[in-house]
ZAVEXLUM-812195 format. One record per atom (N, C-alpha, C): residue number from 1; residue in three letters; atom name; x, y, z. Coordinates in steps of 0.2 Angstrom, whole numbers. Example, Ala and Ser with C-alpha at 12.3 -4.5 7.8 and 13.67 -1.06 7.14 Angstrom:
<atoms>
+-----+-----+----+-------+-------+-------+
:   k :   r :  a :  east : north :    up :
+-----+-----+----+-------+-------+-------+
:   1 : ala :  N :    66 :   -28 :    39 :
:   1 : ala : CA :    62 :   -22 :    39 :
:   1 : ala :  C :    66 :   -16 :    39 :
:   2 : ser :  N :    64 :   -11 :    35 :
:   2 : ser : CA :    68 :    -5 :    36 :
:   2 : ser :  C :    64 :     0 :    39 :
+-----+-----+----+-------+-------+-------+
</atoms>
This chain:
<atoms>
+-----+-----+----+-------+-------+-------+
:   k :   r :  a :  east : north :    up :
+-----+-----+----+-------+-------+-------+
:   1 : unk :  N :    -7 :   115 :   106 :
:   1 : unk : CA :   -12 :   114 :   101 :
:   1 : unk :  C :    -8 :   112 :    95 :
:   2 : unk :  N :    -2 :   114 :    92 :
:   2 : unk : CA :     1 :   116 :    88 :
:   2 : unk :  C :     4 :   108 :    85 :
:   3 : unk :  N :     7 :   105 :    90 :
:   3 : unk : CA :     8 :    97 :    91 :
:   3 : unk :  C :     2 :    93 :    91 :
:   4 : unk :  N :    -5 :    94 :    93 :
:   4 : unk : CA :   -10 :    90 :    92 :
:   4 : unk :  C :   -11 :    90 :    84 :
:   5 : unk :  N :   -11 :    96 :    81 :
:   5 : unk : CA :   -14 :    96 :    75 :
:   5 : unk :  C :    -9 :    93 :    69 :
:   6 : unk :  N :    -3 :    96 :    73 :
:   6 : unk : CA :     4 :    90 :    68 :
:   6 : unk :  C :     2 :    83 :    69 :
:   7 : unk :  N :    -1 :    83 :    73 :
:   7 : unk : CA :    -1 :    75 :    75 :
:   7 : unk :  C :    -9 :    72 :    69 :
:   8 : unk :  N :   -12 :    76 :    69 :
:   8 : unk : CA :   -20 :    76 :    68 :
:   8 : unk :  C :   -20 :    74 :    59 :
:   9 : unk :  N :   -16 :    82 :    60 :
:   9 : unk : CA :   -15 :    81 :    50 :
:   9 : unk :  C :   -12 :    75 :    47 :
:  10 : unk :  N :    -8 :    73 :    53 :
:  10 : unk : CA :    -4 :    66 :    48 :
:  10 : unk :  C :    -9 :    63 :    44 :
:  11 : unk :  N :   -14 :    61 :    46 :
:  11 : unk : CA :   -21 :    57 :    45 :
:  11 : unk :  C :   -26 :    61 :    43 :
:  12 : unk :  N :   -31 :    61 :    41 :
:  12 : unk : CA :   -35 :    67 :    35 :
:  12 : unk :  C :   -40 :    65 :    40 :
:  13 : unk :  N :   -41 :    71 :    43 :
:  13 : unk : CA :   -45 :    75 :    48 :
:  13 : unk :  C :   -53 :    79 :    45 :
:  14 : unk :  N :   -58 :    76 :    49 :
:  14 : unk : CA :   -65 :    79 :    48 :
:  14 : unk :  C :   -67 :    83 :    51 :
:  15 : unk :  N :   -64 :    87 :    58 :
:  15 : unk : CA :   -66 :    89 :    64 :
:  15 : unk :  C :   -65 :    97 :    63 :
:  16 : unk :  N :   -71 :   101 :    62 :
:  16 : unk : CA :   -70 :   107 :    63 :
:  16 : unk :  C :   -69 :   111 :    68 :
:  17 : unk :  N :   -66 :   118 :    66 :
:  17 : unk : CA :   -63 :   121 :    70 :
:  17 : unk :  C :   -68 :   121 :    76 :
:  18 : unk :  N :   -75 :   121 :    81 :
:  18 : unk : CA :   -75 :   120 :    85 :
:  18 : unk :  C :   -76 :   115 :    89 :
:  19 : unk :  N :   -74 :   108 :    84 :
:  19 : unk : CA :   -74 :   102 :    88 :
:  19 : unk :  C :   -70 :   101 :    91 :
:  20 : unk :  N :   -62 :   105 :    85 :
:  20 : unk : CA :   -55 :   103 :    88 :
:  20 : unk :  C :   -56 :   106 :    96 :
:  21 : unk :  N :   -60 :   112 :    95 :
:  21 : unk : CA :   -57 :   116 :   101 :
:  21 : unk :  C :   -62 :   115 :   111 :
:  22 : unk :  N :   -67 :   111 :   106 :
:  22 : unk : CA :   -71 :   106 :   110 :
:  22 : unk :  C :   -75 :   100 :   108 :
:  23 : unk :  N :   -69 :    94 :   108 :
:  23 : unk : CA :   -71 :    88 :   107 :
:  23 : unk :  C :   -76 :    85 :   110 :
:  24 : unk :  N :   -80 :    87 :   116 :
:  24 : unk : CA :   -85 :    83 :   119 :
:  24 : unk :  C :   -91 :    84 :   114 :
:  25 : unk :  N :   -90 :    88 :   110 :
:  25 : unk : CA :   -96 :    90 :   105 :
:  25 : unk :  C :   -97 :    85 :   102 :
:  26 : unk :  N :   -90 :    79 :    99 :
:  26 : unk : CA :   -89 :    75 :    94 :
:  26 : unk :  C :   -93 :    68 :    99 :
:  27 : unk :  N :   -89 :    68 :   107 :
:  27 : unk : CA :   -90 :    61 :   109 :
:  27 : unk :  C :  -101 :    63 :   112 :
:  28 : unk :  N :  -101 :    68 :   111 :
:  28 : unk : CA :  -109 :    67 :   114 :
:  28 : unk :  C :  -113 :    66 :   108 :
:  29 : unk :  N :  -111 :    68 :   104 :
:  29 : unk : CA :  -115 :    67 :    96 :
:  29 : unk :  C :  -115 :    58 :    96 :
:  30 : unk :  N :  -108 :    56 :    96 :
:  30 : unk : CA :  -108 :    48 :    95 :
:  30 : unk :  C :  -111 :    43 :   100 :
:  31 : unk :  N :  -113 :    45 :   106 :
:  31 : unk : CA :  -116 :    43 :   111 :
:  31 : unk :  C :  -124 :    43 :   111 :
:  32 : unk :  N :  -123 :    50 :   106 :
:  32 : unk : CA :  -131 :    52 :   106 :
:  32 : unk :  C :  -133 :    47 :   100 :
:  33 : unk :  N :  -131 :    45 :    94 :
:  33 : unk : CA :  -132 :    41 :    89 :
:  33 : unk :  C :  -131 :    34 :    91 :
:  34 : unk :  N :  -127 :    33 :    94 :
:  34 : unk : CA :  -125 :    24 :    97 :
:  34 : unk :  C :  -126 :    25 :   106 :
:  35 : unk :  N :  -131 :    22 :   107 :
:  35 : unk : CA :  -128 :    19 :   116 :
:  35 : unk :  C :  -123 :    15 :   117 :
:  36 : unk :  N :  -120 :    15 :   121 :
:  36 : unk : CA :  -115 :    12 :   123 :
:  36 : unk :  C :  -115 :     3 :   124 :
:  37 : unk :  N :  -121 :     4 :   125 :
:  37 : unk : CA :  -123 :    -6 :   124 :
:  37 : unk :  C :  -122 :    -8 :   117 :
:  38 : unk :  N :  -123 :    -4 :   112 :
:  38 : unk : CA :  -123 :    -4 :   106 :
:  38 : unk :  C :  -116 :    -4 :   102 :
:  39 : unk :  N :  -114 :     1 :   106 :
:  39 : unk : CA :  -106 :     2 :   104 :
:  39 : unk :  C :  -103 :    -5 :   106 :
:  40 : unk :  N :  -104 :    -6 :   111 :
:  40 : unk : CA :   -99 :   -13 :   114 :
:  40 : unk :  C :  -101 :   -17 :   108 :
:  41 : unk :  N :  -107 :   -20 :   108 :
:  41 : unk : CA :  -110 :   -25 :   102 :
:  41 : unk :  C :  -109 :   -25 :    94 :
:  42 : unk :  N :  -108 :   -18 :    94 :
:  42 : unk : CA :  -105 :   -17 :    89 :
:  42 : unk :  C :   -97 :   -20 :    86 :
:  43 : unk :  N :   -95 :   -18 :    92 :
:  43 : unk : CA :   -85 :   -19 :    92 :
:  43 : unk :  C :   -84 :   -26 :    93 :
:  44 : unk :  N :   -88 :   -30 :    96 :
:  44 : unk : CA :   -87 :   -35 :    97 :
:  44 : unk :  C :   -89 :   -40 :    88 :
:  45 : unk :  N :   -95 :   -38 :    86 :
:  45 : unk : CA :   -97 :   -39 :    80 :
:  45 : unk :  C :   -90 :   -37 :    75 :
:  46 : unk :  N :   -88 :   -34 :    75 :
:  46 : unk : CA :   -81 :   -32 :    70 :
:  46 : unk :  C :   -76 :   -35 :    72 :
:  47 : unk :  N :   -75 :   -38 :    79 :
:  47 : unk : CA :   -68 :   -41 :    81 :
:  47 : unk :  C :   -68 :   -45 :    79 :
:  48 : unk :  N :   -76 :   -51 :    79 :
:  48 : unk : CA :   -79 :   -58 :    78 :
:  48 : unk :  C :   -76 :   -58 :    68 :
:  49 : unk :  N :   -79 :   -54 :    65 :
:  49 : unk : CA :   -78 :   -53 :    59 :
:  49 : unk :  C :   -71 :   -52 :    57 :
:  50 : unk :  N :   -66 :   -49 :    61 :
:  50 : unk : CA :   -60 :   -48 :    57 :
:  50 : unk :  C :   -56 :   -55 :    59 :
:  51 : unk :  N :   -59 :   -58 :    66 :
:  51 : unk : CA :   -53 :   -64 :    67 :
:  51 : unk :  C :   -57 :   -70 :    61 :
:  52 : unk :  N :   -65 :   -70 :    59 :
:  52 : unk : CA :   -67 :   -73 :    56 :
:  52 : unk :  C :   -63 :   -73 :    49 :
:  53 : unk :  N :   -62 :   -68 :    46 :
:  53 : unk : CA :   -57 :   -65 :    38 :
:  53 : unk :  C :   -51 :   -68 :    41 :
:  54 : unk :  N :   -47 :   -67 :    45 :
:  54 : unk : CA :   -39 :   -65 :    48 :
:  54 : unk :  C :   -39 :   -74 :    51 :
:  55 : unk :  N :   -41 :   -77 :    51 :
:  55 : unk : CA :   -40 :   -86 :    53 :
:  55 : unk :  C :   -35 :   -89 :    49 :
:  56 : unk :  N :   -34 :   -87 :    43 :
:  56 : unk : CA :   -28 :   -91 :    40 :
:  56 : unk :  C :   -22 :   -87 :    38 :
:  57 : unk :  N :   -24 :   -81 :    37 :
:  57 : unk : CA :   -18 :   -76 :    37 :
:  57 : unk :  C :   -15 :   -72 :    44 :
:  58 : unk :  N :   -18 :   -70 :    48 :
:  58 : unk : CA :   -15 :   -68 :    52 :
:  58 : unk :  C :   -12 :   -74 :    57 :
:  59 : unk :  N :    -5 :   -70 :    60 :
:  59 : unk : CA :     1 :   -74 :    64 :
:  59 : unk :  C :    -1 :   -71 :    70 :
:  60 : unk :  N :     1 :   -74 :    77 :
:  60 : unk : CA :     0 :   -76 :    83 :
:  60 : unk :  C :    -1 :   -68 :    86 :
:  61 : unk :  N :     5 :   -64 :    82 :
:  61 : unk : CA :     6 :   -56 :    83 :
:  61 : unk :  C :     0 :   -53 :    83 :
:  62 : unk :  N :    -2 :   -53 :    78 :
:  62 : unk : CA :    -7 :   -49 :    75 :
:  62 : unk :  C :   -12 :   -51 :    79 :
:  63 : unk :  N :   -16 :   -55 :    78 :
:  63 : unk : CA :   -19 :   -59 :    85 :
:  63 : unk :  C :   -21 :   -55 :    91 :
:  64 : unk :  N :   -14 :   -55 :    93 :
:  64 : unk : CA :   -14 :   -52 :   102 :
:  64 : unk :  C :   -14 :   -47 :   101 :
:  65 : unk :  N :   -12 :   -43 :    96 :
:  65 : unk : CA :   -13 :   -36 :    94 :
:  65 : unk :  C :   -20 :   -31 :    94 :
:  66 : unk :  N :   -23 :   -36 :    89 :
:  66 : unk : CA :   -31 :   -36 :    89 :
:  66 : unk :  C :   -35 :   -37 :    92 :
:  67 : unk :  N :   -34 :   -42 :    98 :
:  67 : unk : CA :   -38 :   -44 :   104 :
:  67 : unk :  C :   -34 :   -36 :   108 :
:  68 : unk :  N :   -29 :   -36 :   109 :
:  68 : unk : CA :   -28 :   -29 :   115 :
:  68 : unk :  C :   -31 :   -22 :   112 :
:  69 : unk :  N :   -31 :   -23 :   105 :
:  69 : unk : CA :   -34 :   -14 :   101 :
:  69 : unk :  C :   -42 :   -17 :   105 :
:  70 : unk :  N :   -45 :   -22 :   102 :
:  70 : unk : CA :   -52 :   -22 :   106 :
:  70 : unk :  C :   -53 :   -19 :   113 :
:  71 : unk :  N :   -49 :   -25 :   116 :
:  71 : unk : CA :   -51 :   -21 :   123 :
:  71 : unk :  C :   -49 :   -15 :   126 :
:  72 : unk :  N :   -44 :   -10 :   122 :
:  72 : unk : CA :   -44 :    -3 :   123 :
:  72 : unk :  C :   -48 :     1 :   121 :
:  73 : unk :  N :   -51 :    -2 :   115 :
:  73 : unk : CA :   -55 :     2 :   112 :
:  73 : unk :  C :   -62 :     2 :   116 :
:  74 : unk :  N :   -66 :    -3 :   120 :
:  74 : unk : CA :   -70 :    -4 :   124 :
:  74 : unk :  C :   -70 :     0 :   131 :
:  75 : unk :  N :   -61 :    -1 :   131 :
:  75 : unk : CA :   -61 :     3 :   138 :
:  75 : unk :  C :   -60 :    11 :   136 :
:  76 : unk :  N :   -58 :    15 :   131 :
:  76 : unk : CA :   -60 :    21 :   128 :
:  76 : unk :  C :   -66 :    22 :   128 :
:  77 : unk :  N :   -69 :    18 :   125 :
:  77 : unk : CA :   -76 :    20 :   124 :
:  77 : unk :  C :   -82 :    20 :   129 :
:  78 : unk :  N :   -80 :    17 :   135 :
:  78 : unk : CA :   -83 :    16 :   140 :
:  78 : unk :  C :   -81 :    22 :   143 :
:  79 : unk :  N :   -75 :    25 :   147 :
:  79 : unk : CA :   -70 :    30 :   147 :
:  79 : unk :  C :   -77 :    36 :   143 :
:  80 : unk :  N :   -72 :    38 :   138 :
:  80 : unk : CA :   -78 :    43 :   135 :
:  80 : unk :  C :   -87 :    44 :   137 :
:  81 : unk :  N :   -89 :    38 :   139 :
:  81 : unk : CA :   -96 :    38 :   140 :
:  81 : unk :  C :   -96 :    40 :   147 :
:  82 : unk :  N :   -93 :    41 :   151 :
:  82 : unk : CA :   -92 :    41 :   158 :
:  82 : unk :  C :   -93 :    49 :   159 :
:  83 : unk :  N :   -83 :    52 :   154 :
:  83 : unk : CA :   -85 :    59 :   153 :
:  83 : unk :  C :   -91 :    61 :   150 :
:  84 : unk :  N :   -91 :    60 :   147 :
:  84 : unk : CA :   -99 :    65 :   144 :
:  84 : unk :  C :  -106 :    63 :   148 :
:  85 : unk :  N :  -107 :    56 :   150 :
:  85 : unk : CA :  -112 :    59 :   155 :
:  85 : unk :  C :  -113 :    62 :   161 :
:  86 : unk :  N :  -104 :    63 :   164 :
:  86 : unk : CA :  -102 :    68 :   169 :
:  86 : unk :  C :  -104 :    74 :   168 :
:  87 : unk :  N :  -100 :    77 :   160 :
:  87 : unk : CA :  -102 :    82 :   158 :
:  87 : unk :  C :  -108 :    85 :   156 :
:  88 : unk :  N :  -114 :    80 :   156 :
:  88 : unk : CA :  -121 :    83 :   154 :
:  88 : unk :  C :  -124 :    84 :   162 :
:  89 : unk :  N :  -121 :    82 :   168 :
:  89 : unk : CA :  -123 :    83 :   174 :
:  89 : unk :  C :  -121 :    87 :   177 :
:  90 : unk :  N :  -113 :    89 :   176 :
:  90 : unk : CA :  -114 :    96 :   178 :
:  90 : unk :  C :  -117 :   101 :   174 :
:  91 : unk :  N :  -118 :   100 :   169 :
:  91 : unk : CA :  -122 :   106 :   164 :
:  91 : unk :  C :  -128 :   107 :   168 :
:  92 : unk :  N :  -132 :   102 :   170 :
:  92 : unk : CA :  -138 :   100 :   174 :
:  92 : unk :  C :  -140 :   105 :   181 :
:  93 : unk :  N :  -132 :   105 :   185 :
:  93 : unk : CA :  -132 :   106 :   191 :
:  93 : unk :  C :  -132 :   115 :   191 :
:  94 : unk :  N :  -137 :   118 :   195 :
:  94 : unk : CA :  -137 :   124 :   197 :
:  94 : unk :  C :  -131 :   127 :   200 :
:  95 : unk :  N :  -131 :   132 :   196 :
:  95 : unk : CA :  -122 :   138 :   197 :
:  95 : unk :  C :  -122 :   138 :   207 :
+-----+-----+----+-------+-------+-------+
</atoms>
């Protein structure tokens, strides 16, 4: 835990002490406020917009760079919607 949060603090951190120590709290709340049809729509809406800005400035790099952070970030967040609606059915499920 000690190396996650060295890692955490490099970057200025919002996540309190029981979300550090369970983040599903974080990714349910964001599922709960965006669907995940929405999230895509959304991601895709910002990618459209940055290659829109990035047409005459960004190089062939950056480009493939931004095209592959998309589609991990898609696949992340698909991923996460996956765990958590796992996790709200075994919550569901009788001991």
């Amino acid at each position: 835990m000690k190396q996650t949060l060295k890692q955490l603090d490099f970057q200025p951190n919002n996540l309190t002490q029981e979300e550090m120590l369970n983040p599903e709290i974080v990714l349910a709340n964001f599922f709960d406020n965006f669907p995940i049809h929405e999230c895509r729509s959304k991601t895709w809406e910002l990618y459209k917009g940055w290659t829109s800005y990035a047409v005459e400035n960004a190089d062939a790099t950056q480009a493939v760079d931004m095209l592959l952070f998309y589609d991990q970030l898609i696949e992340f967040m698909n991923a996460s919607f996956v765990y958590i609606a796992q996790e709200k059915i075994e919550e569901n499920l009788p001991n």
